[in-house]
DSSP file (Angstrom, degrees, kcal/mol; ACC not computed):
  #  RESIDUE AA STRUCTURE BP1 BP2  ACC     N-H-->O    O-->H-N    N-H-->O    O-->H-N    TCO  KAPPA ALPHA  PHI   PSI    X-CA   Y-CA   Z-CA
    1    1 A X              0   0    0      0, 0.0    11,-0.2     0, 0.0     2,-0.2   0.000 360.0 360.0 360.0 123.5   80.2  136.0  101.9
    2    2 A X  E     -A   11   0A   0      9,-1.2     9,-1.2    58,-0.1     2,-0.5  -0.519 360.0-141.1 -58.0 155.1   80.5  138.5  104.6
    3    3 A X  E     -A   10   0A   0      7,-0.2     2,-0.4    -2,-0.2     7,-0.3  -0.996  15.1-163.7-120.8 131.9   80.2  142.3  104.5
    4    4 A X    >>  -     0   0    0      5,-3.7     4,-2.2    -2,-0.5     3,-2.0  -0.637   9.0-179.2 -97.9  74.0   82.7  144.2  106.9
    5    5 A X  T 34 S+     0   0    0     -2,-0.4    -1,-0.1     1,-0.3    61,-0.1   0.846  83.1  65.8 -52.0 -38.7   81.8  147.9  107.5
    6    6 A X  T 34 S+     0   0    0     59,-0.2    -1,-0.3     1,-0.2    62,-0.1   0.906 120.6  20.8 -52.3 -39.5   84.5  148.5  109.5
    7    7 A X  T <4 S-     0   0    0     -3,-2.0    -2,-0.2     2,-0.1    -1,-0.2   0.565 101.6-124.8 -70.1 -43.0   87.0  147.9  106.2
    8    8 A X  S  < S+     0   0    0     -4,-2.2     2,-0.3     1,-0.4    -3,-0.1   0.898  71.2 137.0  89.6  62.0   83.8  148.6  103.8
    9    9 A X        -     0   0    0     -5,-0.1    -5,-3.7     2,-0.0    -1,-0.4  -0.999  56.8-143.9-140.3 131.6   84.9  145.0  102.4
   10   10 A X  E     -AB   3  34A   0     24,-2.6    24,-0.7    26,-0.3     2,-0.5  -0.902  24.6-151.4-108.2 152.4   82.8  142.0  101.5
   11   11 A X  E     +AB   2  33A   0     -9,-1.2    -9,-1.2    -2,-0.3     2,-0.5  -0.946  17.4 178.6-125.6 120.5   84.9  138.6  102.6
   12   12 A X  E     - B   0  32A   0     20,-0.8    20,-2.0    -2,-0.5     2,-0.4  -0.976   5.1-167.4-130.3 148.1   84.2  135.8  100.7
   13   13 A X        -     0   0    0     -2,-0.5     2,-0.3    44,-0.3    18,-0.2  -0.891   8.4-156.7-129.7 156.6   85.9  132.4  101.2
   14   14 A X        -     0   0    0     -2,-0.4    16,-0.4    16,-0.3     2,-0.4  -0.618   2.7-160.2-108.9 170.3   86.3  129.1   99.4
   15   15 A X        -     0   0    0     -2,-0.3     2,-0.3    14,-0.2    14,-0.2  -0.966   5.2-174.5-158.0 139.0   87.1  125.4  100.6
   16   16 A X  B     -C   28   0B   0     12,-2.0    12,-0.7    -2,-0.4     2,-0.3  -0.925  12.8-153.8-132.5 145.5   88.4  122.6   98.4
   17   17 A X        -     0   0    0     -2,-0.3     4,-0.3    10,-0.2    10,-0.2  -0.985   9.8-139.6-117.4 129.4   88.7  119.3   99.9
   18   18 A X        +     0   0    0     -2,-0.3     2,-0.6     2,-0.1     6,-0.1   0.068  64.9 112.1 -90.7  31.0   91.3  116.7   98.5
   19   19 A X  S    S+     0   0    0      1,-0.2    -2,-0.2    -2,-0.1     3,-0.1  -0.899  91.6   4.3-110.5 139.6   89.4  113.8   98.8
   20   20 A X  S    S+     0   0    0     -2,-0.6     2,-1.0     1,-0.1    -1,-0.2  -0.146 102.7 114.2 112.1 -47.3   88.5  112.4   95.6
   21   21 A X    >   +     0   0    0     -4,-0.3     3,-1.0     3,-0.2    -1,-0.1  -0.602  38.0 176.8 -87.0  88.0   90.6  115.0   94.0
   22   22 A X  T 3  S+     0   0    0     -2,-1.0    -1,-0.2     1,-0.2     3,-0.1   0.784  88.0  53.7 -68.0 -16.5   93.8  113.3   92.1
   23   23 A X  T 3  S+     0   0    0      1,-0.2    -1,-0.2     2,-0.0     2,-0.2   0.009 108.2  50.7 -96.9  26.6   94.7  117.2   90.8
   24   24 A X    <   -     0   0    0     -3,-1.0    -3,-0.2    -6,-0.1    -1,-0.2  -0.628  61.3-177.6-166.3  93.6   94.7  118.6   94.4
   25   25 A X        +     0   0    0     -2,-0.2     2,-0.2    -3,-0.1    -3,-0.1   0.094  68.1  28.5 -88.6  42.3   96.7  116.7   96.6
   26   26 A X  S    S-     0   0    0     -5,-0.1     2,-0.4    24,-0.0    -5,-0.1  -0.872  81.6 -86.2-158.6-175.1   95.7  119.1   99.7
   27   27 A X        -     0   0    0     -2,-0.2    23,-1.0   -10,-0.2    22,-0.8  -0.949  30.6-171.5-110.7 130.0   93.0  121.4  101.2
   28   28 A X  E     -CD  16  48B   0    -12,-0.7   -12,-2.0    -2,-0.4     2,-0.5  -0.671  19.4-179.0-122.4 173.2   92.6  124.6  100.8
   29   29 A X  E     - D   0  47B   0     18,-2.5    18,-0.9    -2,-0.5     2,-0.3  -0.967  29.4-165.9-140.8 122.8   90.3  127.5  102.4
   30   30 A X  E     - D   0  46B   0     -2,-0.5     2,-0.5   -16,-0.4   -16,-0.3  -0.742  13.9-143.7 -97.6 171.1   91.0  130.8  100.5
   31   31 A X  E     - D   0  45B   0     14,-2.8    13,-1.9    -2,-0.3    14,-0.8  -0.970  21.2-178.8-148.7 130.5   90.1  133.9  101.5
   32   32 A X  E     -B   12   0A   0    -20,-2.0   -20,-0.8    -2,-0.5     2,-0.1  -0.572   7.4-155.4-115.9 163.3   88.9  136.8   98.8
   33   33 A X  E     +B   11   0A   0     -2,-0.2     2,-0.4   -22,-0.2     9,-0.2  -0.438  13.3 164.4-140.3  86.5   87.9  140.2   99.0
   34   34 A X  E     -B   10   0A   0    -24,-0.7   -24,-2.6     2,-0.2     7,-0.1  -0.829  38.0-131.2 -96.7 152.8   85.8  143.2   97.2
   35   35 A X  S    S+     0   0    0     -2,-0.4     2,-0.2     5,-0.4     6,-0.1   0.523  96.6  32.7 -39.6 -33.2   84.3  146.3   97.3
   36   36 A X  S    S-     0   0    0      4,-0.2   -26,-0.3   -26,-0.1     3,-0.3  -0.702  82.1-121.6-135.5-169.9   81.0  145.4   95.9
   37   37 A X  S    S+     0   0    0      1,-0.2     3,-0.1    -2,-0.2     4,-0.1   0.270 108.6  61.5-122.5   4.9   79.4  142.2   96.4
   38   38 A X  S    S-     0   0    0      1,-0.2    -1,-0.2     2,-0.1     3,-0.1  -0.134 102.2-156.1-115.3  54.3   79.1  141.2   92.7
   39   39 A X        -     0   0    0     -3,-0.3    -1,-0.2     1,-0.1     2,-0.1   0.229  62.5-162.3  53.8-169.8   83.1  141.4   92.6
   40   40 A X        -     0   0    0     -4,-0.1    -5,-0.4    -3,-0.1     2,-0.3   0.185  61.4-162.7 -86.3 149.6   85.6  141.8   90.6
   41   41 A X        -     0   0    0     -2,-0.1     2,-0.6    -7,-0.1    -7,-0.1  -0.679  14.9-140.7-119.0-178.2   87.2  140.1   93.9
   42   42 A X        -     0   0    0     -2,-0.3    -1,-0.0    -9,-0.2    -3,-0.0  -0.722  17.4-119.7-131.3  95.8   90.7  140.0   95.0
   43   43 A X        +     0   0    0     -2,-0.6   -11,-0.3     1,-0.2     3,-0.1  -0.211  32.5 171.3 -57.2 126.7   92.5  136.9   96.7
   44   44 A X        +     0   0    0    -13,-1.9   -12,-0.2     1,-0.2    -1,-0.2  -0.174  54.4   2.0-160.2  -6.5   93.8  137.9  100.1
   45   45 A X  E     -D   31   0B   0    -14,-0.8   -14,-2.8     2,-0.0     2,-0.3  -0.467  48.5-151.0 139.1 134.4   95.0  134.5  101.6
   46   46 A X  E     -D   30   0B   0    -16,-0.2     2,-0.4    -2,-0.1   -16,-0.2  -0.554   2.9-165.2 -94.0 149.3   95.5  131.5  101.4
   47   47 A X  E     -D   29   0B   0    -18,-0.9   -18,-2.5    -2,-0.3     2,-0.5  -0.882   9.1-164.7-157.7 119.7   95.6  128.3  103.5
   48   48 A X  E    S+D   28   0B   0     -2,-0.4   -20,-0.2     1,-0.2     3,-0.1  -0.926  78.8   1.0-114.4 135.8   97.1  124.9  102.3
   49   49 A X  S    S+     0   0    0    -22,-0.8     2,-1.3    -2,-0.5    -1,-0.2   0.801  78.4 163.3  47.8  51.3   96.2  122.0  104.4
   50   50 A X        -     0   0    0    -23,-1.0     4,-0.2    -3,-0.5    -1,-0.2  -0.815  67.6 -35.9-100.1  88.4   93.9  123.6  107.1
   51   51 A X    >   -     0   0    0     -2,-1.3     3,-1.5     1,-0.1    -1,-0.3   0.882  68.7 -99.9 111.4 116.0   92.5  121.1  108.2
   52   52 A X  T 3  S+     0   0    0     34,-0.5    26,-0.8     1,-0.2    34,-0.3  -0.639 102.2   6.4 -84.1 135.9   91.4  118.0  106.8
   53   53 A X  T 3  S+     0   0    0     -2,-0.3     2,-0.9     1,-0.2    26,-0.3   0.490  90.5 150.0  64.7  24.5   87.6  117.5  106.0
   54   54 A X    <   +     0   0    0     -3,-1.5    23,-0.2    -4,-0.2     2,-0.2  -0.647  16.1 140.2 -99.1 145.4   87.1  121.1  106.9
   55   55 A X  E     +E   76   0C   0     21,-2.3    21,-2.0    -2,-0.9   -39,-0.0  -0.723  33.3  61.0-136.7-174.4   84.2  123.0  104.9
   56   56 A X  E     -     0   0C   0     -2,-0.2    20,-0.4    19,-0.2     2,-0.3   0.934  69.6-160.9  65.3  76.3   81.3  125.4  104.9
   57   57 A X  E     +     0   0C   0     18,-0.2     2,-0.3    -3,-0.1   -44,-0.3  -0.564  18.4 164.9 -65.0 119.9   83.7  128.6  106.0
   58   58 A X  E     -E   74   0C   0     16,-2.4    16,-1.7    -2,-0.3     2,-0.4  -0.977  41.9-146.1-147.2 167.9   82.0  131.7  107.4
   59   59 A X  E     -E   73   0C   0     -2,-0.3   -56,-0.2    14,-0.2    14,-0.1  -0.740  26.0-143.8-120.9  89.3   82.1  134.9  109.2
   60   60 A X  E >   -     0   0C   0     12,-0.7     3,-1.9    -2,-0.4    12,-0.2  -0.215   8.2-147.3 -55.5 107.7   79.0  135.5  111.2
   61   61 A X  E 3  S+     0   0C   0      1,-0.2     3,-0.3     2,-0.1    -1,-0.1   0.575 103.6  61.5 -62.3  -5.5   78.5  139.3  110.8
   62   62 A X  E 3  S+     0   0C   0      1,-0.2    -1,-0.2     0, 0.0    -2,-0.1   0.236 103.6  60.7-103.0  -3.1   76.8  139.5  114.6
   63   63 A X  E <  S+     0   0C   0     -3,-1.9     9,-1.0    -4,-0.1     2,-0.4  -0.440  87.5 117.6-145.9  36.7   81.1  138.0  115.5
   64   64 A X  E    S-E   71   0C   0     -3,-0.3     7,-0.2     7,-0.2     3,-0.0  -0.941  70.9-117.6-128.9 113.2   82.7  141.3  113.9
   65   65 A X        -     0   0    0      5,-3.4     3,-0.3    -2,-0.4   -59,-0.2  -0.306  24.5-119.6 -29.0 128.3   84.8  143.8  115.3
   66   66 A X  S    S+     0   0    0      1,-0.2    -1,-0.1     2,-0.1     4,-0.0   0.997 125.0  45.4 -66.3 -62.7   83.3  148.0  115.4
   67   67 A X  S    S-     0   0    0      1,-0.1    -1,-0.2   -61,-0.1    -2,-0.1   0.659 112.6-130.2 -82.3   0.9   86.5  148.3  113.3
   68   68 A X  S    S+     0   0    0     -3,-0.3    -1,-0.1     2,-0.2   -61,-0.1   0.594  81.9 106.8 101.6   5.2   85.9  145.5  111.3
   69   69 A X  S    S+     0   0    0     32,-0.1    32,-2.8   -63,-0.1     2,-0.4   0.296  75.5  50.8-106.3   0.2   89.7  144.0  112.0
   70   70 A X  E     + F   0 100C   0     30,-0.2    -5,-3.4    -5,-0.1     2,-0.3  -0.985  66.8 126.4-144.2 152.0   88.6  141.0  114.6
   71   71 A X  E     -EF  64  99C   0     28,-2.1    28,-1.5    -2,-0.4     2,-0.2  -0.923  44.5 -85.8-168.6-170.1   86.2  138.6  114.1
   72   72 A X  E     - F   0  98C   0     -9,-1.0     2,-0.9    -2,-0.3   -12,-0.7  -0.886  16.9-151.7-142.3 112.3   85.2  134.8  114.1
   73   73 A X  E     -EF  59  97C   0     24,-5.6    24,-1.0    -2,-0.2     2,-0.3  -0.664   7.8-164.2-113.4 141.2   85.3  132.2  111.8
   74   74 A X  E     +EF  58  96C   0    -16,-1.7   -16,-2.4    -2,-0.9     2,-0.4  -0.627  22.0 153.2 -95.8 131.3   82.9  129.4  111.9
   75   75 A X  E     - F   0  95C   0     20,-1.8    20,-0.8    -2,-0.3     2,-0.4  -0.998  35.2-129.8-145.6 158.2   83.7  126.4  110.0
   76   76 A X  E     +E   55   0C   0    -21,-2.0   -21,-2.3    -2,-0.4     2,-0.2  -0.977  36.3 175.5-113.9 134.6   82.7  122.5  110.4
   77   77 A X        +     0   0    0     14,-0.7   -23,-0.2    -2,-0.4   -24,-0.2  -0.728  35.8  23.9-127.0 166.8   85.5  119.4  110.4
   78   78 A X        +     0   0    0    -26,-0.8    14,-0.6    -2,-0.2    -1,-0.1   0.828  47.5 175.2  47.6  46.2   86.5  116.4  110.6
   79   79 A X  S    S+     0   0    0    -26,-0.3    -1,-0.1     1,-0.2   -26,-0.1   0.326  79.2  43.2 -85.6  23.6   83.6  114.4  109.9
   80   80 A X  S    S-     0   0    0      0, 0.0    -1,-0.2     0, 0.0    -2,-0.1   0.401  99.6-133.0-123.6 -10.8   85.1  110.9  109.8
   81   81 A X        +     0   0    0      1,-0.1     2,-3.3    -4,-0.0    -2,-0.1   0.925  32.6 175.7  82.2  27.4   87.3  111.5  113.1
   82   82 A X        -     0   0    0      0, 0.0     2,-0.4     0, 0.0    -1,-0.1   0.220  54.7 -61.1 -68.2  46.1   90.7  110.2  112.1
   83   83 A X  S    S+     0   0    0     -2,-3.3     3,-0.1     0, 0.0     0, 0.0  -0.982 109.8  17.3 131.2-177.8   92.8  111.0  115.1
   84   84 A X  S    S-     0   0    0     -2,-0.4     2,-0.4     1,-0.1     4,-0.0   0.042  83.7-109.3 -24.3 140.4   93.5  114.0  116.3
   85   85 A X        -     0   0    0     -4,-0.1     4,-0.3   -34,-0.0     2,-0.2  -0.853  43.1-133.3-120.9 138.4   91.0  117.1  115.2
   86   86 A X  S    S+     0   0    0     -2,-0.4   -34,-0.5   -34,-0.3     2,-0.2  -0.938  81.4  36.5-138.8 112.4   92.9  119.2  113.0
   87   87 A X  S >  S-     0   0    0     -2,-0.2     3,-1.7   -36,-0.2    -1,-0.1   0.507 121.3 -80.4 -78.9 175.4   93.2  122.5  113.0
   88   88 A X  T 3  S+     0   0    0      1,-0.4    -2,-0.2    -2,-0.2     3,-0.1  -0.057 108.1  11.4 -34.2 108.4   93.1  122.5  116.7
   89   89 A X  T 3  S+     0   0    0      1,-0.3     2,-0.6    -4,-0.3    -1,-0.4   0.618  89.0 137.7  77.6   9.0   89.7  122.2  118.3
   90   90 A X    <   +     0   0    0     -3,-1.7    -1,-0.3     5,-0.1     2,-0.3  -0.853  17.7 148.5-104.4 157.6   87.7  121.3  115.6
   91   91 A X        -     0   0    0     -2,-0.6     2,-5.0    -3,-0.1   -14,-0.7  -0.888  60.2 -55.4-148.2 166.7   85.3  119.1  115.3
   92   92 A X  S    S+     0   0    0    -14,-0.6     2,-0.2    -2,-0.3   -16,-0.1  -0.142 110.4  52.6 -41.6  68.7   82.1  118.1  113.7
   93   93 A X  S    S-     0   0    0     -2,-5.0     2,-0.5   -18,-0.2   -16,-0.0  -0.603 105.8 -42.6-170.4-173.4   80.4  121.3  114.8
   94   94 A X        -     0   0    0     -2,-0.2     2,-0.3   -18,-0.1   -18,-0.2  -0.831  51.3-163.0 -74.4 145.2   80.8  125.0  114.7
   95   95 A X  E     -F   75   0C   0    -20,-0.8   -20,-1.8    -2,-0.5     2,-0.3  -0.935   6.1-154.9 -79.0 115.3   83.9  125.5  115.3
   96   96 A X  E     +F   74   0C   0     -2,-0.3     2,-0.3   -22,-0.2   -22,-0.2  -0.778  16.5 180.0-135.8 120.3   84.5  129.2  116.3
   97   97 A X  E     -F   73   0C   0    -24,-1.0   -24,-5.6    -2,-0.3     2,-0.3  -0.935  33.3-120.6-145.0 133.0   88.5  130.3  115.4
   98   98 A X  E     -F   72   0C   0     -2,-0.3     2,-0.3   -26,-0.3   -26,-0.3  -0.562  30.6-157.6 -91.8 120.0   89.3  133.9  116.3
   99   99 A X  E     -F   71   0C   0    -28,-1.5   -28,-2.1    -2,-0.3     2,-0.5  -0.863  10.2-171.2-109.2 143.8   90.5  136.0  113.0
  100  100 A X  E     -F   70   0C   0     -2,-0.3     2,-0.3   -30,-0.2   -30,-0.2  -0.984  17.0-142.3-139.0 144.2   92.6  139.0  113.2
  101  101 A X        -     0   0    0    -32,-2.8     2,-0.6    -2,-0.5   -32,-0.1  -0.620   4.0-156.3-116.9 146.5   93.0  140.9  109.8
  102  102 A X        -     0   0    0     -2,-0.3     2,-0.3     2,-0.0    -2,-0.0  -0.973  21.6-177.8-118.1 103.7   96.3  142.4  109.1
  103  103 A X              0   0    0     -2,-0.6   -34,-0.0     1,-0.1    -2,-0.0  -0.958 360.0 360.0-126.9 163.3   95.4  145.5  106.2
  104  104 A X              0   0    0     -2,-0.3    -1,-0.1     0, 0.0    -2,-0.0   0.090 360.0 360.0-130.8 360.0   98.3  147.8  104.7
């Protein structure tokens, strides 16, 4: 979980991985939101099938926008290699993908 002063928002995200999992035939990375940091929080996005084997999702607060609307999110993938690293440029690593937040 991140905190985002610029939005005055803590960002917290999940990851499910579908291996193993006969009741989740995909992957997912959500992405949540609240006001305080012991919730209640409020799902904000979604992503089905980003990216096979990717986990540990973060926003490294030091990788934030003054207005709190660009950032960077670190995640690690693709630790068997099958192919092609999917999404794009990840790999067993950090992997540093540029977020830009859309608020209404």
């Amino acid at each position: 979980m991140t905190y985002i002063p610029g939005i005055d928002k803590f960002i917290l995200m999940t990851a499910r991985l579908k291996e193993g999992e006969e009741n989740l035939p995909y992957n997912v990375l959500i992405f949540w939101e609240s006001s305080q940091i012991t919730g209640p929080f409020r799902l904000v996005h979604y992503l089905r099938d980003w990216g096979p084997q990717t986990y540990f999702p973060n926003i490294p607060a030091k990788f934030i926008s003054q207005d709190g609307k660009r950032m960077w999110l670190c995640v690690s993938s693709n630790y068997r290699q099958d192919g092609e690293p999917k999404p794009f440029q990840c790999r067993y690593a950090a992997s540093f993908h540029e977020l830009k937040l859309i608020t209404e």
